[in-house]
C-alpha positions in Angstrom: 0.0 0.0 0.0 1.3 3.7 -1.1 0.0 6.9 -1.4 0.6 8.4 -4.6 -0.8 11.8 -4.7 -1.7 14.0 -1.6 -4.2 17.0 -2.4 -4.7 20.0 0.5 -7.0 22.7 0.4 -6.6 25.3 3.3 -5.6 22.6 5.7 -3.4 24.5 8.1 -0.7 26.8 6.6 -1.5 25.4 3.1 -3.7 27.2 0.8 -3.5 24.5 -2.1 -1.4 21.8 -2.6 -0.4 18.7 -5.1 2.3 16.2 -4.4 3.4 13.1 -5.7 4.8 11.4 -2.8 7.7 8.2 -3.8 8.0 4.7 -2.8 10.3 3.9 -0.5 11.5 6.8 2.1 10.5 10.6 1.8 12.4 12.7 3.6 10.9 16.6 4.4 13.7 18.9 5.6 12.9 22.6 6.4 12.6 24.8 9.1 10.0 24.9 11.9 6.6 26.2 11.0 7.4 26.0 7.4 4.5 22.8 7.1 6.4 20.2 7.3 4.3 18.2 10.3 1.4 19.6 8.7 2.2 17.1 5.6 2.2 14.1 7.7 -0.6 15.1 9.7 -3.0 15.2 7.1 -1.9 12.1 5.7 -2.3 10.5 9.3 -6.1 12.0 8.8 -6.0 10.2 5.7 -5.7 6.9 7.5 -7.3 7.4 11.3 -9.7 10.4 10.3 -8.4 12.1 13.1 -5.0 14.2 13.9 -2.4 13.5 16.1 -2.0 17.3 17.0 -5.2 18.5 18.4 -8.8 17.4 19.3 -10.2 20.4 18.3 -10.7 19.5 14.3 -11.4 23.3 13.5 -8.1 23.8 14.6 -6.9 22.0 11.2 -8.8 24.8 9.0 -6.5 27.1 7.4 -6.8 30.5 8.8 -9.8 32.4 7.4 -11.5 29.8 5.7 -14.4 27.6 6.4 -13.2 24.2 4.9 -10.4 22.3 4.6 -10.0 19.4 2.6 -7.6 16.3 2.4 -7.5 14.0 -0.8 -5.2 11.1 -1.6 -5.1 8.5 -4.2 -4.4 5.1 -2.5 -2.6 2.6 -4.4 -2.7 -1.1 -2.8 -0.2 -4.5 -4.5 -2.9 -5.1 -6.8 -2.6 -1.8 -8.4 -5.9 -0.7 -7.9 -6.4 3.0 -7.1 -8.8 4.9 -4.8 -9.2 8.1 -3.9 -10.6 8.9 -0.8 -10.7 12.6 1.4 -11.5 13.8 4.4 -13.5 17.4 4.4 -13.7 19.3 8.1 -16.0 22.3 8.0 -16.0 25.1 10.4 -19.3 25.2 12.0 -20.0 27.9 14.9 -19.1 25.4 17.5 -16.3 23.2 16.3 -16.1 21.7 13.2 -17.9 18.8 11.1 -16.3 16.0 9.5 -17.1 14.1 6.3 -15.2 11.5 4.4 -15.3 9.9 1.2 -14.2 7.2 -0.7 -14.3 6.2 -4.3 -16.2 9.8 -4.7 -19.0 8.7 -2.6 -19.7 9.7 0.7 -19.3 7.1 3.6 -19.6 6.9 7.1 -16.3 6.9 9.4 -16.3 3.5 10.1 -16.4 2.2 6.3 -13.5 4.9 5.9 -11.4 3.4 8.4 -8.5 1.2 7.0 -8.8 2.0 3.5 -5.2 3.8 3.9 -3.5 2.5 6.9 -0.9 4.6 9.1 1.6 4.1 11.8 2.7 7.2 13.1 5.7 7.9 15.4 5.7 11.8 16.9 8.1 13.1 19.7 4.9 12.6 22.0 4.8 8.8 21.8 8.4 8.5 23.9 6.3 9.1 26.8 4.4 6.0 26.1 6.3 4.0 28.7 6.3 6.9 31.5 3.0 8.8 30.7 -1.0 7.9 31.5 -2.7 4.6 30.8 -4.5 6.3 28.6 -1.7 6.9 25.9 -1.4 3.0 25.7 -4.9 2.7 25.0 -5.6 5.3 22.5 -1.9 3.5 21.0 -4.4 0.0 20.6 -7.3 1.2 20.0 -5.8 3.2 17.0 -3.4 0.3 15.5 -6.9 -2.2 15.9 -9.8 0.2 14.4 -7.9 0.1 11.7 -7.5 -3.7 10.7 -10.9 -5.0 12.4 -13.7 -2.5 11.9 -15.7 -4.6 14.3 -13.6 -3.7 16.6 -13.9 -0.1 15.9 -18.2 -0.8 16.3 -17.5 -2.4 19.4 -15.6 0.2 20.8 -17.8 3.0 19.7 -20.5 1.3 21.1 -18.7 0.5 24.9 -17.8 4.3 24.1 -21.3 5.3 23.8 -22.8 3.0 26.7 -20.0 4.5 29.4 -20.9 8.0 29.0 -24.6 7.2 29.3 -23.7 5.1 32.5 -21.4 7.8 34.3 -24.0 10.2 33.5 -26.8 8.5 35.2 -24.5 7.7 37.9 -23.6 11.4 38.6 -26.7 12.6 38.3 -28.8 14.5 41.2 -31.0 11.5 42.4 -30.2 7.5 42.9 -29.8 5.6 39.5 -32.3 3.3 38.5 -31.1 -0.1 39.1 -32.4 -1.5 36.1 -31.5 0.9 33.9 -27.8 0.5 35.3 -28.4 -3.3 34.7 -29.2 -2.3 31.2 -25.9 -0.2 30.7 -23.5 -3.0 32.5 -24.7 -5.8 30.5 -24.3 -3.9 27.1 -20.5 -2.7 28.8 -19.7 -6.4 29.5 -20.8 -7.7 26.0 -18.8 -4.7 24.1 -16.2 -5.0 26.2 -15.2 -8.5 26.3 -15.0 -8.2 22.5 -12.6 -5.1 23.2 -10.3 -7.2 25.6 -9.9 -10.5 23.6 -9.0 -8.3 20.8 -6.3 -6.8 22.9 -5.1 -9.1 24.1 -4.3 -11.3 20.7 -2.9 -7.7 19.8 -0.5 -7.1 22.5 1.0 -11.0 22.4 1.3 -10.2 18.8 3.1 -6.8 19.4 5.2 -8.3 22.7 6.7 -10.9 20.2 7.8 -8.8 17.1 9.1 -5.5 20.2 11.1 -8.8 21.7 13.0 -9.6 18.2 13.5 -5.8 17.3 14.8 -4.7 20.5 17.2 -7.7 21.2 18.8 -6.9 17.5 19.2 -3.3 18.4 20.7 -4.3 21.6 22.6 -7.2 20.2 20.8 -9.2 22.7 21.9 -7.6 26.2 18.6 -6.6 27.2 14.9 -8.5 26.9 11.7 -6.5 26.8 8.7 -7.5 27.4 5.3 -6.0 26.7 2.2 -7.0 28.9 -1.3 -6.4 28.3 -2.6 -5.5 31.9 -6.5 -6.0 31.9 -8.3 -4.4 34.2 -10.2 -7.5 34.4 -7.7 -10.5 34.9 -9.1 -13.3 33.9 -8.1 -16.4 32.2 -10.5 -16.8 29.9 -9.5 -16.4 26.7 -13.2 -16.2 24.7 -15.6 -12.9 24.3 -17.8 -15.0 26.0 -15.5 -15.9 29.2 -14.0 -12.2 29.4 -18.2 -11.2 29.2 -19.0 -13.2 32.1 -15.8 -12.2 34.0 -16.6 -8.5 33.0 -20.3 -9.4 34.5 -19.1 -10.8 37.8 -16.3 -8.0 38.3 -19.5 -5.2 37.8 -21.4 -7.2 40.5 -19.0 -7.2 43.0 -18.0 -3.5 42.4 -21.4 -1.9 42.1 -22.1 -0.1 45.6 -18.4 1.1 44.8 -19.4 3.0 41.8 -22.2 4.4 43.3 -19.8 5.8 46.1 -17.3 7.4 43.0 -20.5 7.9 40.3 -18.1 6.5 37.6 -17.8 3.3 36.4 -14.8 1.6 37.8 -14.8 -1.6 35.9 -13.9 -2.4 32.1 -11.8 -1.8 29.6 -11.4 2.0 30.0 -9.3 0.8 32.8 -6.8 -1.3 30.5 -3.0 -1.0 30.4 0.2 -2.1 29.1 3.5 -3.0 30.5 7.0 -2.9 29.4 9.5 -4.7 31.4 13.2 -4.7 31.0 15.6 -7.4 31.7 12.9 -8.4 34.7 11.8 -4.6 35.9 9.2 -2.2 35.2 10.8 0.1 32.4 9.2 2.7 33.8 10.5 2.9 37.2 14.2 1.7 36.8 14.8 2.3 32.4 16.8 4.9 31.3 15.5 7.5 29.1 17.7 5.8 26.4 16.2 2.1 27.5 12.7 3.7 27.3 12.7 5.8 23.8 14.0 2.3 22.5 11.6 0.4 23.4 9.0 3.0 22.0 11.1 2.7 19.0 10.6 -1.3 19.5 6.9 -1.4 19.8 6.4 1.1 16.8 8.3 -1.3 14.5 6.1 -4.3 15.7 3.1 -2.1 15.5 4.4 -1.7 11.7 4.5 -5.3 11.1 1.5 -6.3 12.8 -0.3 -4.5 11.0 0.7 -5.4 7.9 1.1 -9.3 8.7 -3.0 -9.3 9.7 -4.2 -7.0 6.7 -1.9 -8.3 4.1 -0.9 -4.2 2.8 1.6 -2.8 4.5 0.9 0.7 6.1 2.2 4.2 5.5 4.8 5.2 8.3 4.7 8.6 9.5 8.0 9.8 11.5 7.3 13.7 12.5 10.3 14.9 14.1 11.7 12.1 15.4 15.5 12.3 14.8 16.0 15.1 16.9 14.8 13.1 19.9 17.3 10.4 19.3 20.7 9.7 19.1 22.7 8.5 16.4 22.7 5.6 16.6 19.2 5.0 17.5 17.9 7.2 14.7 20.5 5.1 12.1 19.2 1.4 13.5 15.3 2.6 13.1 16.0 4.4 9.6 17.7 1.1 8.3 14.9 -0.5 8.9 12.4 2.0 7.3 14.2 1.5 3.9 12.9 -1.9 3.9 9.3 -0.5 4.0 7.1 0.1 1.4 6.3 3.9 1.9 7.7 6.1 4.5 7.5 9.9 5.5 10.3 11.5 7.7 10.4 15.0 8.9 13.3 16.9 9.7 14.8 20.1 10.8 18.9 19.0 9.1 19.1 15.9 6.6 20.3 13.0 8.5 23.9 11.6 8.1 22.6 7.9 7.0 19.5 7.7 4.9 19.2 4.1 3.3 18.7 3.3 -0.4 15.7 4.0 -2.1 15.5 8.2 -0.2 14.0 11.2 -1.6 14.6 14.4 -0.2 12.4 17.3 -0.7 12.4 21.0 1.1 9.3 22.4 2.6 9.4 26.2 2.8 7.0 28.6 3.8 4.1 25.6 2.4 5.7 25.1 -0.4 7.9 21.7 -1.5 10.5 21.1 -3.8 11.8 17.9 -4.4 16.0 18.2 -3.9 17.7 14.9 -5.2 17.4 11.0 -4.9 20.1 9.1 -2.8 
């Protein structure tokens, strides 16, 4: 899978553009707030429908305007080309967001996964140290876009939770069958959510493993642990449904005390141990940005093991959180992808074979030389 033309209309600092991204590794060098991350964003949005800057989609609107809009033509092994956009509108509150594919409207869960994305921005090295939340949103990203069931089941556990914390906050005692309602449809969605999981994070823990013992020629093991926050050792929906069921029982007049919902996979985590301890209490910050480095590289093949396509990855700023030789060992291994995207403030000393460089200036990019 490739992307090989990108189309923005007043999406952040660019008015209009039209560029034919290369196979292999594209490499933007520039200054800062020349659009350089802008670029990598929008083709993220391409992919995920969302960015990886902001919440606030409005934000993404060029300044001024009322609508922004992201095309790209998708080309997957077969050859076959689709184009598909994403179109925010600025409303008075917010923004609006439609996409389409194959010039036909379509709803954000039949967008999801036509162009798939793995993205790596100087945020994610605080994976390891940072909120349980972080991991999740890492998951649930990387698995909405191979299963779109489990995007439905999530949007539905989504849905269900706020209706349940809402009723549980409000000003008089929740109806106790309504709440019975709420948990039963939480405990169906979110067994789904957890097996899913937890097939992903085995997957992940085993390709991180191989990847970081080869950067580390072996002196160090890491491990990556899915942490429900219902253990159980059932491994079916229908086992994890139960267990979700009996955990809600036994936890109910707790809830009531907090008015939130204290059991599910909202609670989820995910571990990473080094040579025995929790990386995040005894790692380095070296041992930890390698281990992000690790799981990003297993999220890449993962990915493209279970859809068959392998995804777009999008590298925004990352060399000048590394060192050398970090930066050199992952780059190596990004010329062996199929399409790539690297931003940067310098060019780096190694770029592997199959590199284009291009210069992004003041929204504007010129292609400079092929190494």
């Amino acid at each position: 899978m490739r992307l090989a033309r990108l189309a923005l209309s007043n999406f952040r600092n660019y008015d209009e553009l039209e560029f034919e991204p290369q196979p292999g590794l594209n490499v933007f060098i520039g200054k800062n707030a020349q659009g350089k991350s802008n670029l990598l964003e929008a083709i993220a949005m391409l992919g995920i429908g969302k960015s990886f800057r902001t919440t606030r989609d409005a934000d993404t609107i060029r300044t001024g305007e009322q609508r922004a809009i992201i095309r790209g033509d998708v080309v997957r092994d077969d050859e076959e080309r689709t184009t598909i956009a994403c179109s925010i509108a600025r409303l008075p509150r917010g923004a609006r967001k439609t996409f389409s594919r194959g010039g036909r409207n379509v709803s954000y869960a039949a967008f999801l996964g036509t162009l798939s994305v793995v993205t790596f921005v100087p945020a994610d090295l605080q994976m390891v140290t940072g909120s349980p939340s972080l991991r999740r949103a890492f998951l649930n990203t990387m698995l909405a876009q191979q299963d779109r069931a489990y995007y439905r089941s999530l949007a539905r556990y989504q849905a269900t939770l706020r209706q349940k914390n809402a009723l549980l906050r409000g000003p008089s005692e929740p109806d106790e069958a309504l709440l019975s309602v709420y948990d039963a449809s939480l405990a169906d969605a979110g067994g789904a959510i957890m097996v899913a999981r937890s097939v992903a994070v085995e997957a992940l823990a085993r390709e991180a493993l191989t990847v970081h013992a080869a950067w580390t020629h072996g002196a160090e093991r890491l491990e990556v642990r899915y942490a429900p926050n219902v253990a159980t050792a059932e491994t079916t929906e229908e086992g994890v449904r139960d267990a979700i069921a009996r955990r809600q029982g036994e936890q109910r007049a707790m809830e009531r005390a907090r008015k939130t919902t204290i059991v599910g996979p909202h609670r989820d985590d995910v571990t990473f141990v080094l040579d025995g301890e929790a990386l995040a209490t005894y790692g380095s910050q070296g041992q930890q940005r390698t281990a992000v480095l690790a799981l990003k590289a297993a999220e890449y093949t993962v990915m493209r093991d279970r859809t068959g396509a392998a995804p777009l990855l999008l590298l925004d700023d990352f060399l000048s959180e590394l060192d050398e030789q970090r930066a050199a060992a992952f780059l190596t291994g990004v010329g062996e992808y199929e399409q790539a995207f690297v931003t940067a403030t310098h060019q780096p000393p190694t770029l592997p074979a199959r590199s284009v460089l291009f210069s992004v200036a003041d929204a504007a990019i010129c292609a400079e030389t092929t190494c």
